[in-house]
DSSP file (Angstrom, degrees, kcal/mol; ACC not computed):
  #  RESIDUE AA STRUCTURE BP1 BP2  ACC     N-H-->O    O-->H-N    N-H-->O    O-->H-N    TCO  KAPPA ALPHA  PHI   PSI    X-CA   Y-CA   Z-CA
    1    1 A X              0   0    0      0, 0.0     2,-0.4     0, 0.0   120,-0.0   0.000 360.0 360.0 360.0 159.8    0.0    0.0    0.0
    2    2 A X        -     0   0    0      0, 0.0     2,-0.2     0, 0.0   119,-0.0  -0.865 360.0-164.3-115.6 135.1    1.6    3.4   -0.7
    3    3 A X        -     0   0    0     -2,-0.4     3,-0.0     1,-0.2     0, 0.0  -0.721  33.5 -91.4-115.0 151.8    2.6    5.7    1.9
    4    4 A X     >  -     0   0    0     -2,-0.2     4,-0.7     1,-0.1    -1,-0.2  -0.268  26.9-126.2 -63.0-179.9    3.5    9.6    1.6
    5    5 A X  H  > S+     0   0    0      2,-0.2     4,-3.3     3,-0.1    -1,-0.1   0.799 122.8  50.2-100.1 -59.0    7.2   10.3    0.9
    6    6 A X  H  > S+     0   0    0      1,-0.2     4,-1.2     2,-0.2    -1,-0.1   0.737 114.9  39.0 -60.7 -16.4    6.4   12.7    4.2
    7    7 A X  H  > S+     0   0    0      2,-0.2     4,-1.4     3,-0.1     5,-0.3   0.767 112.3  58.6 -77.9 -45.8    4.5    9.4    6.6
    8    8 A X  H >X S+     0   0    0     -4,-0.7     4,-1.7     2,-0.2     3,-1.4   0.964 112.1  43.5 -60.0 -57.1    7.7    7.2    4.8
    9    9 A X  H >< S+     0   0    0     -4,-3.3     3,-4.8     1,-0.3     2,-1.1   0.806 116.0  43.7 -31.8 -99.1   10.0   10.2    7.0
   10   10 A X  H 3< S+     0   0    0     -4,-1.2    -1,-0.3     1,-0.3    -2,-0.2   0.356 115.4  46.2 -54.4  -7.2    8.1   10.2   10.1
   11   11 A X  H <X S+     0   0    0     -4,-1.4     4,-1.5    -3,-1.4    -1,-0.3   0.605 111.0  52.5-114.8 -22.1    7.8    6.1   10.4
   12   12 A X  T << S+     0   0    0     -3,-4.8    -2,-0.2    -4,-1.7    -3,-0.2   0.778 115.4  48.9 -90.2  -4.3   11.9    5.6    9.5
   13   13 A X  T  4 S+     0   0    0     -4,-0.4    -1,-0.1     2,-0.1    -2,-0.1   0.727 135.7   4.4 -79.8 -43.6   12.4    8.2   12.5
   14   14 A X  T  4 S-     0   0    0     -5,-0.2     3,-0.5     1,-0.2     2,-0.2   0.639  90.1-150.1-125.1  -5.5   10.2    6.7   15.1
   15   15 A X     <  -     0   0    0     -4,-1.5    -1,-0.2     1,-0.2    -2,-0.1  -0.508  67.5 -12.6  77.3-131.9    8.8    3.1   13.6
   16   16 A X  S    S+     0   0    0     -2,-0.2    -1,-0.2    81,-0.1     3,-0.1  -0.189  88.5 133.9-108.8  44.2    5.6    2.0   14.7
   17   17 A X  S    S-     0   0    0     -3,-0.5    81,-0.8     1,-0.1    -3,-0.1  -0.225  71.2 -78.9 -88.5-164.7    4.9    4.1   17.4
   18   18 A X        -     0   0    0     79,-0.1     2,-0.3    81,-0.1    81,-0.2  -0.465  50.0-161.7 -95.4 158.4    1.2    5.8   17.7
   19   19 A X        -     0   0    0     -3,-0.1    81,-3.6    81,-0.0     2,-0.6  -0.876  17.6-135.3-145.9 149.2    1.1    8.9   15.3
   20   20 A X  E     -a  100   0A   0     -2,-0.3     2,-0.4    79,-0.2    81,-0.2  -0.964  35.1-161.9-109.1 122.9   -1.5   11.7   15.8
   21   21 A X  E     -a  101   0A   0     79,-3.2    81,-1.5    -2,-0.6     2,-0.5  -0.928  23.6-144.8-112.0 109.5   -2.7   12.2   12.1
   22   22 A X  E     +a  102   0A   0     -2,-0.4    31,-1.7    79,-0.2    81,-0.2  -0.676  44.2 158.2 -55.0 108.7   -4.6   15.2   10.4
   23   23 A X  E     -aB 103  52A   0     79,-1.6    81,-2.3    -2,-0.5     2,-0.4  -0.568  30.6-137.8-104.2 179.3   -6.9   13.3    7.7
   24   24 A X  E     -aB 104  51A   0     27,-1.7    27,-1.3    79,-0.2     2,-0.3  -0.993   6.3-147.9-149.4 155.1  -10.1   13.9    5.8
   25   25 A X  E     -aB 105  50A   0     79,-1.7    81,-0.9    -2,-0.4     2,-0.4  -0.785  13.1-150.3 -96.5 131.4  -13.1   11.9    4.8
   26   26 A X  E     -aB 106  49A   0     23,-2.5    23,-0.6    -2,-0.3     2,-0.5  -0.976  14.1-179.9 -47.8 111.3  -15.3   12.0    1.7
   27   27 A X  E     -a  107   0A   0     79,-1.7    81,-1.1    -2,-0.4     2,-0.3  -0.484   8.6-170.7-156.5 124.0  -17.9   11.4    1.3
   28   28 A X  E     -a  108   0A   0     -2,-0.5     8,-2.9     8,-0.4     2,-0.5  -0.578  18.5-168.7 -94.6 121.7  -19.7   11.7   -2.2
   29   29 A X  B     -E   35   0B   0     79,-1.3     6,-0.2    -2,-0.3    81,-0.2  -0.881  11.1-144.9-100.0 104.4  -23.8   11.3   -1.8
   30   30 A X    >   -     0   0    0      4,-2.6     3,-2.5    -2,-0.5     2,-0.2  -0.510  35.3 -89.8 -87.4 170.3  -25.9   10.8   -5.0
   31   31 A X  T 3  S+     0   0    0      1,-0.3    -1,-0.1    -2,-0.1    -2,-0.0   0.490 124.7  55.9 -38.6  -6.7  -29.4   12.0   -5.9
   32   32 A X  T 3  S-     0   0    0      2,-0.2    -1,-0.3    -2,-0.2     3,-0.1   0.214 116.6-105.0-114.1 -10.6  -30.4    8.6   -4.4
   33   33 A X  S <  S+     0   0    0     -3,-2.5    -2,-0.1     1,-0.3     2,-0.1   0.195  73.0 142.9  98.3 -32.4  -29.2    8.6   -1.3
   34   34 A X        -     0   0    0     -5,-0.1    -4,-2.6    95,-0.1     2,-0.5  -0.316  39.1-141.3 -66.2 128.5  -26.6    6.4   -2.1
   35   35 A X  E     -EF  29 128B   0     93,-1.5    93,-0.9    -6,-0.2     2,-0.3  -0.870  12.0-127.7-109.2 108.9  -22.9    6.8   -0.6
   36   36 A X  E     + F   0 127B   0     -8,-2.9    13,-0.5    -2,-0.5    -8,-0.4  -0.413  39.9 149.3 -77.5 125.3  -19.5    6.2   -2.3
   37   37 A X  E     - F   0 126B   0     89,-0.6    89,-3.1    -2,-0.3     2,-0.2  -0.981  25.8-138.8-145.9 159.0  -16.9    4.0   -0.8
   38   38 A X  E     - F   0 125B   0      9,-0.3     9,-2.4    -2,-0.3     2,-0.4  -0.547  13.9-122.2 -98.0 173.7  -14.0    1.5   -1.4
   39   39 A X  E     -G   46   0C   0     85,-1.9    84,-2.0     7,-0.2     2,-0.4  -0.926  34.9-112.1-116.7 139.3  -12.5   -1.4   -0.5
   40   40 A X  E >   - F   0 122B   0      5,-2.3     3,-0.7    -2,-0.4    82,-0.3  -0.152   7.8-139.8 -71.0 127.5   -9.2   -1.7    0.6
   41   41 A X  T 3  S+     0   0    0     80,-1.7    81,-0.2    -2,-0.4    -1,-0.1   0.759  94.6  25.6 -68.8   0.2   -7.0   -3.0   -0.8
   42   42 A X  T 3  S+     0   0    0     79,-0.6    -1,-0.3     3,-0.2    80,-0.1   0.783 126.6  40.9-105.0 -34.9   -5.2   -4.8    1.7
   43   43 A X  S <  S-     0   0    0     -3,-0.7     3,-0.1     2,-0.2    -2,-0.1   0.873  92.6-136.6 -92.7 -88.0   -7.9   -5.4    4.4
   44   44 A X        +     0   0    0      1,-0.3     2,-0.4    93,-0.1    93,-0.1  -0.096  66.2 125.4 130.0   5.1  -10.7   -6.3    1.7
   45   45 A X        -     0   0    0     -5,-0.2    -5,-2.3    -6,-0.1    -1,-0.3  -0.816  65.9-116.7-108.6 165.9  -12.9   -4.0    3.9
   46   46 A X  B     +Gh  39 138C   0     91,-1.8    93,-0.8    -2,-0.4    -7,-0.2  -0.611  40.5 170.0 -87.0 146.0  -14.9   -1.0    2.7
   47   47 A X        -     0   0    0     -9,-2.4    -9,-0.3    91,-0.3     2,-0.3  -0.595  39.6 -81.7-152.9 155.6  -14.0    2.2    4.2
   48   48 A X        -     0   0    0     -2,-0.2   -11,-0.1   -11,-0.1     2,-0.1  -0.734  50.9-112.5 -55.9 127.1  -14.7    6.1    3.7
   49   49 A X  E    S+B   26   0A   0    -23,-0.6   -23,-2.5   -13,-0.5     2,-0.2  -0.404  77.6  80.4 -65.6 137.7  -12.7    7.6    1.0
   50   50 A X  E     +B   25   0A   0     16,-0.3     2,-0.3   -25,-0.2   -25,-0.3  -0.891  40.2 170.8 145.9-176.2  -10.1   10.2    2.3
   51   51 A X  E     +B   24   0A   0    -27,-1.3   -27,-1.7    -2,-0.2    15,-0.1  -0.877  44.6   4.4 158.3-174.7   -6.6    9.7    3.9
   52   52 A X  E     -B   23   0A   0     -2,-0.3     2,-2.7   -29,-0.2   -29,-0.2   0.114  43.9-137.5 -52.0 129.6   -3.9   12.2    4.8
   53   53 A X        -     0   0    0    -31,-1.7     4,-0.3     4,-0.0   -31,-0.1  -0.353  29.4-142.7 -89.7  92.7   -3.4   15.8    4.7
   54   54 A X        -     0   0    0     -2,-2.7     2,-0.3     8,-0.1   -32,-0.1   0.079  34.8 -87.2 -16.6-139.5    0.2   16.6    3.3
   55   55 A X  S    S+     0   0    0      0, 0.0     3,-0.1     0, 0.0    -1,-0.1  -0.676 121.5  20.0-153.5 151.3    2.1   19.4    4.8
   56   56 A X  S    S+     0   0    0     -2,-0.3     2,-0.2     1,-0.2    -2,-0.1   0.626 101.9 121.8  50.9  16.6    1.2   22.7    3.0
   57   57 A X        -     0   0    0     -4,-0.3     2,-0.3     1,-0.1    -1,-0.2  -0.571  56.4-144.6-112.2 152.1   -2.0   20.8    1.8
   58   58 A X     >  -     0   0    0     -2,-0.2     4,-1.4    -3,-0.1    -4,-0.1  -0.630  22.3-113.8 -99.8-179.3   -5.3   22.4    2.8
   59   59 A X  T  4 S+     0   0    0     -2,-0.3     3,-0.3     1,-0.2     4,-0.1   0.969 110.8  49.1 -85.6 -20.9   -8.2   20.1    3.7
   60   60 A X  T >> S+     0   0    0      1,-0.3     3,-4.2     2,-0.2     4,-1.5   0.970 109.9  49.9 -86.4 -46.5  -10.4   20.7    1.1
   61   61 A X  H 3> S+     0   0    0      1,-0.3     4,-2.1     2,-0.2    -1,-0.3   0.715 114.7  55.3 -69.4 -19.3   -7.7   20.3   -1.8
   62   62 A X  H 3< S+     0   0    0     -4,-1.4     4,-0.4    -3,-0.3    -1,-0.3   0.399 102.9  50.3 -58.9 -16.9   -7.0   16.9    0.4
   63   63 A X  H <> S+     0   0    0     -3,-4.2     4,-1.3     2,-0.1    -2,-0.2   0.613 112.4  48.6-108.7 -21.6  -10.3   15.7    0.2
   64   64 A X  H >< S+     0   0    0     -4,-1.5     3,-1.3     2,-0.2     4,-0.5   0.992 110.8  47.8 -60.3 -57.5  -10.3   16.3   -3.7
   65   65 A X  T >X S+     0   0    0     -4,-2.1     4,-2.8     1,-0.3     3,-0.6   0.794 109.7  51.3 -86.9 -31.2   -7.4   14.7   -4.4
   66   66 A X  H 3> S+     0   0    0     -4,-0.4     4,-1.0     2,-0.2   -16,-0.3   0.784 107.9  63.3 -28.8 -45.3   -8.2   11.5   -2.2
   67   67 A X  H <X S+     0   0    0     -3,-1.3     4,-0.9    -4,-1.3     6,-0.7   0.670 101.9  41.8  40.0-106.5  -10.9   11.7   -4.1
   68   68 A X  H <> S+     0   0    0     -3,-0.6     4,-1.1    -4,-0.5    -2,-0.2   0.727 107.6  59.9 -43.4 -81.2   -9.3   11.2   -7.0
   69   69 A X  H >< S+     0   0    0     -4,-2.8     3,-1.6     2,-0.2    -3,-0.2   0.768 108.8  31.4 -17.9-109.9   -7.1    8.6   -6.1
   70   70 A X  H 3< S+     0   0    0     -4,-1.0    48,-0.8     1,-0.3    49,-0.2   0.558 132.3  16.7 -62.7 -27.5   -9.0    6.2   -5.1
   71   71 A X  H 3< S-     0   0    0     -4,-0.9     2,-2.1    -5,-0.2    -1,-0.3  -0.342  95.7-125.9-127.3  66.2  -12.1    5.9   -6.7
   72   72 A X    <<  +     0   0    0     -3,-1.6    42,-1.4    -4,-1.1     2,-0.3   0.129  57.8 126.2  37.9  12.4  -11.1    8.3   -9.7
   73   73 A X        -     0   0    0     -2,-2.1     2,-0.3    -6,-0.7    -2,-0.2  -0.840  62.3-110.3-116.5 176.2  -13.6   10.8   -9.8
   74   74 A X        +     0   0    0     -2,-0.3    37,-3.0    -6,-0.1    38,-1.2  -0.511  35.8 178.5 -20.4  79.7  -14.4   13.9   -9.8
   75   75 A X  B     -I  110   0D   0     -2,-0.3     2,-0.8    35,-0.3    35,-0.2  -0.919  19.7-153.4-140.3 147.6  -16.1   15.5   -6.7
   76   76 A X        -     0   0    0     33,-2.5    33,-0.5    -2,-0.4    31,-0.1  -0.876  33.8-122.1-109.0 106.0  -17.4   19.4   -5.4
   77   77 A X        -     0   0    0     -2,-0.8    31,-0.2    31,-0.2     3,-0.1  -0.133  28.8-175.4 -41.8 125.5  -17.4   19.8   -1.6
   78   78 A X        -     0   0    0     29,-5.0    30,-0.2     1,-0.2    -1,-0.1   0.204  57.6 -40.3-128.7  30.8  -20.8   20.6   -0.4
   79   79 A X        -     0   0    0     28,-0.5    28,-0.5     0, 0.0    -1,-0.2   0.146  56.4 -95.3 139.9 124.7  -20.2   21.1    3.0
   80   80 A X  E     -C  106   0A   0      1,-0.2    26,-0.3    26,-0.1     3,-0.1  -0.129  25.3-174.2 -72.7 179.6  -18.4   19.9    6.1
   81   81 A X  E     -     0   0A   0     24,-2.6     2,-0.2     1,-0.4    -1,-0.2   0.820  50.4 -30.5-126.6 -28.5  -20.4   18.1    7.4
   82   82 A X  E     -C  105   0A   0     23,-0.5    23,-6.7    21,-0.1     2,-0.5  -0.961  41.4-118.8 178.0 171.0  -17.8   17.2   11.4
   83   83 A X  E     -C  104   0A   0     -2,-0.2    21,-0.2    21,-0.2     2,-0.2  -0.925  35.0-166.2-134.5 108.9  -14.7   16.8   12.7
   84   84 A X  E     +C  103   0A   0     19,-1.4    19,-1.2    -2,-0.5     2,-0.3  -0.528  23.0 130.2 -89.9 155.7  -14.0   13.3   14.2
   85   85 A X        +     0   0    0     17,-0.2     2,-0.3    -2,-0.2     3,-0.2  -0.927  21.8 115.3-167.9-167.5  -11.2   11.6   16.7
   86   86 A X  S    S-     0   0    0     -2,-0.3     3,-0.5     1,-0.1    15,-0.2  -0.761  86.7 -56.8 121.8 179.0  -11.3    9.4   19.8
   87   87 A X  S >  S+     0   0    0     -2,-0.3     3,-1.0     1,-0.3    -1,-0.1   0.560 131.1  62.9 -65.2  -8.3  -10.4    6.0   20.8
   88   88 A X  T 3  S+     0   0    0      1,-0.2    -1,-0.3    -3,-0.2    56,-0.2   0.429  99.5  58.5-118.0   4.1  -12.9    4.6   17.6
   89   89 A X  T 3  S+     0   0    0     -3,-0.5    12,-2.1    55,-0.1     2,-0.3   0.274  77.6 108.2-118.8   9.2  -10.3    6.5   14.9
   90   90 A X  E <   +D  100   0A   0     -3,-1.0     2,-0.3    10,-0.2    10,-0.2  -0.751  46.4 178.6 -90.1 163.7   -7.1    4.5   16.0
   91   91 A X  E     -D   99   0A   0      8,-1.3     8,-1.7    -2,-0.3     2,-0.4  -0.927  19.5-156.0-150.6 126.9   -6.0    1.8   13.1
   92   92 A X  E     -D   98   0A   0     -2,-0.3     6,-0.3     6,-0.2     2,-0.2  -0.861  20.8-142.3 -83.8 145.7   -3.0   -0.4   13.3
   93   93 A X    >   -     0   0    0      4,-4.1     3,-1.7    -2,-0.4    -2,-0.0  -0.538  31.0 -99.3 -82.2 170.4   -2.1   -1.3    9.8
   94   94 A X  T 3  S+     0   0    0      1,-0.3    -1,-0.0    -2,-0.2    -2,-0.0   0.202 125.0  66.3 -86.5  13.5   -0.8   -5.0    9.2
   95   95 A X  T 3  S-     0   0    0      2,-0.3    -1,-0.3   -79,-0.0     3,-0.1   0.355 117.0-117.0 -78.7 -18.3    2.8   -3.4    9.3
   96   96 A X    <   +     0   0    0     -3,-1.7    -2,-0.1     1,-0.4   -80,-0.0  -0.036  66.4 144.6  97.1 -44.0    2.2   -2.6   12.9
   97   97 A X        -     0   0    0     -5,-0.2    -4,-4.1     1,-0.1    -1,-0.4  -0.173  43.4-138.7 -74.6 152.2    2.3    0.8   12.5
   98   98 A X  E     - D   0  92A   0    -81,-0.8    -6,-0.2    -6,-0.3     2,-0.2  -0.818  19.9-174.3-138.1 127.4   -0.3    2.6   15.0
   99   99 A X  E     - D   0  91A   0     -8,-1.7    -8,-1.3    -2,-0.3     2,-0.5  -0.884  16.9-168.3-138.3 106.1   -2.3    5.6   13.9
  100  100 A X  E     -aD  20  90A   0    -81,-3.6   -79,-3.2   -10,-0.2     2,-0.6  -0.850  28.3-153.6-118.3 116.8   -4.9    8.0   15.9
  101  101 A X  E     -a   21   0A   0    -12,-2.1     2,-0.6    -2,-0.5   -79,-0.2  -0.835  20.8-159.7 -88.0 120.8   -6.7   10.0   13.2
  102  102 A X  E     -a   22   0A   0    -81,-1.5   -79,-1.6    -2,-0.6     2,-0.4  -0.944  31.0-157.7 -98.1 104.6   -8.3   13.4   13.5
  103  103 A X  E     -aC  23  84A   0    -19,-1.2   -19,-1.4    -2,-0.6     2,-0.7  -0.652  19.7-155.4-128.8 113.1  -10.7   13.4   10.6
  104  104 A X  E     -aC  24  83A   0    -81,-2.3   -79,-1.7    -2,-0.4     2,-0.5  -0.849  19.2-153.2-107.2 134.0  -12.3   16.2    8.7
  105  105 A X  E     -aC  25  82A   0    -23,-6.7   -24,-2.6    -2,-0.7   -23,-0.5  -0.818  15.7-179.6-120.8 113.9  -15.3   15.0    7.3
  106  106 A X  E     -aC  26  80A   0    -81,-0.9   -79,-1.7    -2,-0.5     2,-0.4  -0.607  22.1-135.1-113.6 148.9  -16.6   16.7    4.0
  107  107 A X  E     -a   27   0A   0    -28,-0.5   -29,-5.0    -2,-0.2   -28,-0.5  -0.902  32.6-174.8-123.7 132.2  -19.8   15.9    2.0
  108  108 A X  E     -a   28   0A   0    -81,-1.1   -79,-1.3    -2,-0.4     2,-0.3  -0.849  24.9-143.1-139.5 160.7  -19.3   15.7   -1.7
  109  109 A X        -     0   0    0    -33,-0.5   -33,-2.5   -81,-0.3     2,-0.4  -0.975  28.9-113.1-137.0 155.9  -21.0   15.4   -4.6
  110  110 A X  B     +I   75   0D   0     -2,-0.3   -35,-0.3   -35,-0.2     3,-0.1  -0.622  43.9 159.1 -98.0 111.4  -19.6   13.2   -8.0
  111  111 A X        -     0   0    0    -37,-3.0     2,-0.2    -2,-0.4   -36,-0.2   0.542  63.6 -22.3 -90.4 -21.7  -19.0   16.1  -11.0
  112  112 A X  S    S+     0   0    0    -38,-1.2     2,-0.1     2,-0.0    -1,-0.1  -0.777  81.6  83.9-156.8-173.8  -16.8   14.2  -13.0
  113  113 A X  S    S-     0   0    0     -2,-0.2     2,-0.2   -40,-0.2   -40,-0.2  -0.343  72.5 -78.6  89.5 172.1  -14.2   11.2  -13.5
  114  114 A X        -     0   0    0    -42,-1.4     2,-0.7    -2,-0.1    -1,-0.0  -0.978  42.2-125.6-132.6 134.4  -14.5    7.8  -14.1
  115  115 A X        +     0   0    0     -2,-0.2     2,-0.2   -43,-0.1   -43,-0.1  -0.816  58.1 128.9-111.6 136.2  -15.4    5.8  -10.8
  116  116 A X        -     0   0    0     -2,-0.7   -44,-0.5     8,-0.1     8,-0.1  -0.889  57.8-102.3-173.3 124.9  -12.6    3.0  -10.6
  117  117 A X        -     0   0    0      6,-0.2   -46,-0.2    -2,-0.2     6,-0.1  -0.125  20.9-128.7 -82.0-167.2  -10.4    1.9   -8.1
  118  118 A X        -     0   0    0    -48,-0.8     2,-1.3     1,-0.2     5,-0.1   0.498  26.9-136.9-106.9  -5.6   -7.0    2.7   -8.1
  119  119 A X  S    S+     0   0    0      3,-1.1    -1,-0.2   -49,-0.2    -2,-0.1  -0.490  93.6  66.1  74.6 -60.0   -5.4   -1.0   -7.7
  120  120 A X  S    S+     0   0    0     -2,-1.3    -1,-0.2     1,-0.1    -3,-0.0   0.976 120.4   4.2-130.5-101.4   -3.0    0.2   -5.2
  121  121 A X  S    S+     0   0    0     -3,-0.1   -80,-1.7   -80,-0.1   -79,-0.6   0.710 130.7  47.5 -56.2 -35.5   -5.0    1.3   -1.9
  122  122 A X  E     -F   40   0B   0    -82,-0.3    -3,-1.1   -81,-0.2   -82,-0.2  -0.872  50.0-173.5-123.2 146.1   -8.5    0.2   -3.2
  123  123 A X  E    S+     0   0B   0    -84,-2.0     2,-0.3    -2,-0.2    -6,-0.2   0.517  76.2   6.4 -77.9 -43.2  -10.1   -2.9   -5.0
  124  124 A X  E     -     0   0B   0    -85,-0.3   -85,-1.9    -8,-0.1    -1,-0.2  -0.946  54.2-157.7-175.5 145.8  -13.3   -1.7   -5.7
  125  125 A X  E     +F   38   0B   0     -2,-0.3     2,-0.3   -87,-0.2   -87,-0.2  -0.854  24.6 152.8-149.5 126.6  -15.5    1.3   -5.6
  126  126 A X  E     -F   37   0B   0    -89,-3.1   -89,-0.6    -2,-0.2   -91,-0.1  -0.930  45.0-101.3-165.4 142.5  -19.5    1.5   -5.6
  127  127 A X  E     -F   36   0B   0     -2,-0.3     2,-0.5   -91,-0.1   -91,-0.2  -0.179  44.3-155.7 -34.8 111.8  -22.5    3.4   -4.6
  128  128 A X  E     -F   35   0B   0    -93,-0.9   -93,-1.5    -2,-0.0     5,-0.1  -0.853  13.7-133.0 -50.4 118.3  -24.3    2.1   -1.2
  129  129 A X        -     0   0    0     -2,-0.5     4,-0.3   -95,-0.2     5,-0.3  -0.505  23.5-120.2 -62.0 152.4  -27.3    2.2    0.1
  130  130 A X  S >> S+     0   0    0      2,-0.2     4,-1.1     1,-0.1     3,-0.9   0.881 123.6  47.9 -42.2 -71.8  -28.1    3.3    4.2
  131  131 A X  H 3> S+     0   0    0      1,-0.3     4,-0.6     2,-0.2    -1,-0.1   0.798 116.1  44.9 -30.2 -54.7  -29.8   -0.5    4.3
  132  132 A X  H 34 S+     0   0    0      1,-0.2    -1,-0.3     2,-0.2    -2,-0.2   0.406 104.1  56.3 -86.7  20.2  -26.6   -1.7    2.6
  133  133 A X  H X4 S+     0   0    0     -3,-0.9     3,-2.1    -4,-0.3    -1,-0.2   0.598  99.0  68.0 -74.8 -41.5  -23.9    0.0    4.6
  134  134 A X  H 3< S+     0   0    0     -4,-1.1    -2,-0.2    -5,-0.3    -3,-0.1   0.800 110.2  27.5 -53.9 -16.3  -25.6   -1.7    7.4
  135  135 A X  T 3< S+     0   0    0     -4,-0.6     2,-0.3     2,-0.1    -1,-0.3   0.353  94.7 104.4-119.4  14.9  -24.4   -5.4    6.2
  136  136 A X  S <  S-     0   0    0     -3,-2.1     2,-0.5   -91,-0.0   -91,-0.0  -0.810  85.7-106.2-121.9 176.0  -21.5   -4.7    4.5
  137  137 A X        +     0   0    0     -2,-0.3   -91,-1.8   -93,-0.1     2,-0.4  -0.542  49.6 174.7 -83.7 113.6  -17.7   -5.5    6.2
  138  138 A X  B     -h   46   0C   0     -2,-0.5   -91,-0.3   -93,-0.2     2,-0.1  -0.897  36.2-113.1 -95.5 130.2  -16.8   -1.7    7.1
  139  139 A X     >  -     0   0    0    -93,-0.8     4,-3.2    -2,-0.4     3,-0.5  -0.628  33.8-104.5 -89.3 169.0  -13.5   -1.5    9.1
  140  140 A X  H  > S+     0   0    0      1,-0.2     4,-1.7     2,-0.2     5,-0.4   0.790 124.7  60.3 -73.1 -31.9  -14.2   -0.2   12.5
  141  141 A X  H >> S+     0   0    0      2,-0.2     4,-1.5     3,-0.1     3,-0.5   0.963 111.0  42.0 -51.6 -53.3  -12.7    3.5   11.6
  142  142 A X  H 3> S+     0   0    0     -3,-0.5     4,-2.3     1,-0.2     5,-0.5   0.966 123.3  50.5 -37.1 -65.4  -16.0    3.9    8.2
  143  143 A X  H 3< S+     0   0    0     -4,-3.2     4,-0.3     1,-0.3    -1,-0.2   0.479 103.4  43.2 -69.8 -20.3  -18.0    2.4   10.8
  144  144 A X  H <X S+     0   0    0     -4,-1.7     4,-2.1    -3,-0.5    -1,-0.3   0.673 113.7  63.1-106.6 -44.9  -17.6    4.1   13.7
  145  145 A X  H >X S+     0   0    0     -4,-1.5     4,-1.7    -3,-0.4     3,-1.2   0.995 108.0  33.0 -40.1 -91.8  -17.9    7.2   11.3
  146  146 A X  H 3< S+     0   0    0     -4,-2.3     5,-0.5     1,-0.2     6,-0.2   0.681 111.7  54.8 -69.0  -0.7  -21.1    7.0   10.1
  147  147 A X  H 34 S+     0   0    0     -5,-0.5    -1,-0.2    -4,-0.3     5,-0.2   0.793 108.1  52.5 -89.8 -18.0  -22.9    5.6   12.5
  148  148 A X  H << S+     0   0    0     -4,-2.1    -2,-0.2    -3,-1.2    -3,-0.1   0.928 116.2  48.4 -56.9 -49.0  -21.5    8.8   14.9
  149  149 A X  S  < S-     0   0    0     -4,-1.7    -2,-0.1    -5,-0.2    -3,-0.1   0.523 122.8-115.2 -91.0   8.1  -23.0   10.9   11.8
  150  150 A X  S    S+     0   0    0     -5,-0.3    -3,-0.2     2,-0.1    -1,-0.1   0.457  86.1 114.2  83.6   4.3  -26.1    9.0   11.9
  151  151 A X  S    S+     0   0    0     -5,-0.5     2,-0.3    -6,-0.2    -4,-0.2  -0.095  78.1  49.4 -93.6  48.1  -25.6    7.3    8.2
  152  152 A X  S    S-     0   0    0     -6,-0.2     2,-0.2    -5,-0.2    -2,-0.1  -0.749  82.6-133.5-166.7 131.4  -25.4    4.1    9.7
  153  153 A X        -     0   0    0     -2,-0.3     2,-0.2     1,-0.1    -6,-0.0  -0.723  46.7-100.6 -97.5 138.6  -27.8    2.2   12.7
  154  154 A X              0   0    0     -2,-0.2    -1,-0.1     1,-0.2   -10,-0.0  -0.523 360.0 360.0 -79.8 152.5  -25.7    0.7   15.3
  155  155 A X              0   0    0     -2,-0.2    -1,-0.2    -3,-0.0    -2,-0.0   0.202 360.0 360.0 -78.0 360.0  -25.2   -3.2   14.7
């Protein structure tokens, strides 16, 4: 899975110890209701699109280009929508490395693009329904995310 050039720094410095991380969230709603997310490509669960802010990066241009990445459209911010962290936003990766996210969470809508995943981070990208976020394999970060923001009924 591909790490920034600036994460690749901060992890040969210090390993796998816990990192406090700025991120952002996307998340692209069609006329339908319906919510775009991948799957990861390493875990093989579906997630929120979004992921790191870069240094010099703002969030919004962070939430485009995530975006972009992974499932290869196109998207216009329509509002933030919260700003998440807590105990329910830490992730080890299957490297070990330990990650506490602070999450800005933007509501988008699809303008463009081609929706595809990106082979690298993601597998798979496709619309959801609420009733079908509710059965499908979410890692605990997605999940814990929309069910805080009320697009999800707790399990």
């Amino acid at each position: 899975m591909a790490i920034s050039p600036f994460l690749a720094r901060l992890r040969a410095l210090i390993g796998d110890e816990l990192l406090v991380l700025p991120s952002v969230a996307v998340l692209p709603w069609d006329d339908d209701g319906r919510l775009l997310i991948v799957r990861n490509a390493e875990t093989g669960q579906w997630q929120t699109i979004g992921g790191l802010i870069e240094p010099d990066e703002s969030p919004r241009t962070a939430a485009v280009r995530e975006a972009k990445e992974e499932a290869g459209v196109d998207v216009e911010l329509t509002g933030l929508r919260d700003v998440a962290g807590g105990p329910e936003y830490r992730m080890t990766y299957p490297n070990g490395d330990r990650t506490a996210y602070v999450s800005i969470v933007f509501d988008a809508r699809v303008t463009g693009g081609a929706l595809r995943a990106d082979g690298d981070e993601t597998s798979e990208a496709r619309w959801f329904s609420v009733g079908e976020l509710a059965e499908a394999d979410l890692n605990n970060f997605s999940r814990s995310l929309l069910r805080e923001l009320g697009a999800l009924a707790p399990r």
